[in-house]
N, C-alpha and C positions, 0 to 999 in steps of 0.2 A: 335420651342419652345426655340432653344439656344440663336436664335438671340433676341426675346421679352426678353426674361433673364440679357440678354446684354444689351440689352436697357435699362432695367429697371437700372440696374447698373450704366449703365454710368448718366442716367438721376439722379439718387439717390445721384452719386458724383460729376456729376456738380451743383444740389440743394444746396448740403453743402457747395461746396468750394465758391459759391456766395451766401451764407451765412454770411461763415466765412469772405469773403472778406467785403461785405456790413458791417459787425459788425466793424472791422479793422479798414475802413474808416468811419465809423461813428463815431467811438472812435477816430480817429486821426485829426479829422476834431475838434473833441467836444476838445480834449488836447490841440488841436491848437488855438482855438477861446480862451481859458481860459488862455494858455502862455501869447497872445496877447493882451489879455485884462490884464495882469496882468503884462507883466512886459515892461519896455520902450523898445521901437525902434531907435537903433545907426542909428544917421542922416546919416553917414558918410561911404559910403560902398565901395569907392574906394579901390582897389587892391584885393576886396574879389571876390569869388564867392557865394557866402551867399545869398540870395532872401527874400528881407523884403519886406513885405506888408506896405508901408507907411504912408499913408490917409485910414481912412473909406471906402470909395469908393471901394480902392482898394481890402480891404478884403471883403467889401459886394459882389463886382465880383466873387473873388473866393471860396466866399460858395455859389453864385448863381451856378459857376461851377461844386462844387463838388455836390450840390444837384440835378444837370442835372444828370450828372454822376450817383448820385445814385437812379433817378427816373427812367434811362434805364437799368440800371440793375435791379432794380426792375419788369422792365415789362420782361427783359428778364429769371427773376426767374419766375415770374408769367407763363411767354409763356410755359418755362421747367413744372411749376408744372401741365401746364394743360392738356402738350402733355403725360408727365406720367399720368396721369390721365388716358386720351383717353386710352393710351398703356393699364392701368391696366383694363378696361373696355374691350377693345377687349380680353384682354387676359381671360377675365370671359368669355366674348362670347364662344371665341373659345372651356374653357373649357367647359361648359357648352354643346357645341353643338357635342364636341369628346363620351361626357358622353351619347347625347341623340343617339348618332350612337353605343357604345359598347353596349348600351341597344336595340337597332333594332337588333345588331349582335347575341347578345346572345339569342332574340325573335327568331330569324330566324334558329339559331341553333337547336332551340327547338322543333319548327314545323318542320324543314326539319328531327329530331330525332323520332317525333313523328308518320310522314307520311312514314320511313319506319319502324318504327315496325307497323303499320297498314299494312302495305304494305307486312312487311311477315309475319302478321296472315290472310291475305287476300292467300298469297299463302298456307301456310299450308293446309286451308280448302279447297281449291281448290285440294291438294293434297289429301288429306283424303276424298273429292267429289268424285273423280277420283278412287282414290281407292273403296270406296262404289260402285260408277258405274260398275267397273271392276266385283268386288265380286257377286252383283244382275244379271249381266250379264252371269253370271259364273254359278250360281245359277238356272238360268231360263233356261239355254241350260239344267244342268244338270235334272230338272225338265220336260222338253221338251224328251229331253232321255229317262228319268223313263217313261213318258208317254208312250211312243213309245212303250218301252217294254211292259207295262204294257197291250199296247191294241193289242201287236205281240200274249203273252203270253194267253188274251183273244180269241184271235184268234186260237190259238195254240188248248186250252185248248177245245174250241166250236168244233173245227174240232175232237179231239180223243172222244170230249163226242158223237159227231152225227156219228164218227165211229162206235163208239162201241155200240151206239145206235142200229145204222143200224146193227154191227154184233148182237148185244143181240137179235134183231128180227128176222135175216135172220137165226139167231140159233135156235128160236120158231117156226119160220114158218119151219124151217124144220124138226125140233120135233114135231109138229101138225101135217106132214103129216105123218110121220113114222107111226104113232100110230094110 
């Protein structure tokens, strides 16, 4: 992300300064034709270092020059404004696609939050199942138990009634013959 940042920067202030350059030279190109046109040209340029455009010609050359000059920088503001371009486009992408992933992440967060609290209400019951099971269990011996008793104490209770059955008779029958 630092480097597209960077980029963008440098692309932002090589824009302007072949701007300001382009402007500079168009202005000094345009002051130059308007000097030249306006004021005379010393024939005589021995011992100088001074550079006069003499003839027509000569200056039609060199605004065909500068105007080379200023149609390759042109193209190469153009190339700059297009590769920022491109850069600001991928750099939408990428946002764009960082955004559609923190939104997967946070989806994924949610469900993986969601499947374990399902997850431990799934164990609770299981617990509280187990528990139930335990207790019915618990329940049914003690019931099974009671039974037991219940048909010991039948038994118990058959056997003293047909005792005493038996004695209540073998008491009769021997008071029948007494008598």
């Amino acid at each position: 992300m630092a480097d597209v940042d960077f980029f963008l920067a440098k692309c932002y202030n090589y824009s302007g300064a072949i701007s300001e350059l382009n402007e500079t030279l168009q202005s000094v190109c345009l002051q130059r034709r308007l000097s030249l046109a306006l004021c005379p040209m010393p024939v005589d340029l021995a011992g100088t270092t001074a550079t006069f455009l003499r003839t027509p010609g000569e200056m039609a050359d060199h605004y065909r020059d500068a105007q080379t000059h200023l149609s390759t920088q042109d193209a190469i503001l153009q190339q700059l404004k297009e590769a920022c371009l491109s850069q600001q486009e991928a750099q939408v992408k990428v946002e764009d696609r960082e955004a559609q992933v923190q939104e997967l992440q946070d989806t994924i967060t949610e469900l993986h939050q969601e499947m374990t609290r399902k997850d431990q209400d799934k164990l609770t019951q299981l617990q509280e199942l187990h528990q139930l099971e335990s207790r019915v269990k618990q329940l049914t011996d003690q019931v099974r138990s009671s039974e037991e008793t219940i048909g010991q104490l039948r038994q118990d209770v058959a056997v003293r009634v047909s005792i005493s059955s038996a004695t209540l008779s073998g008491d009769v029958s021997t008071a029948g013959k007494v008598g």
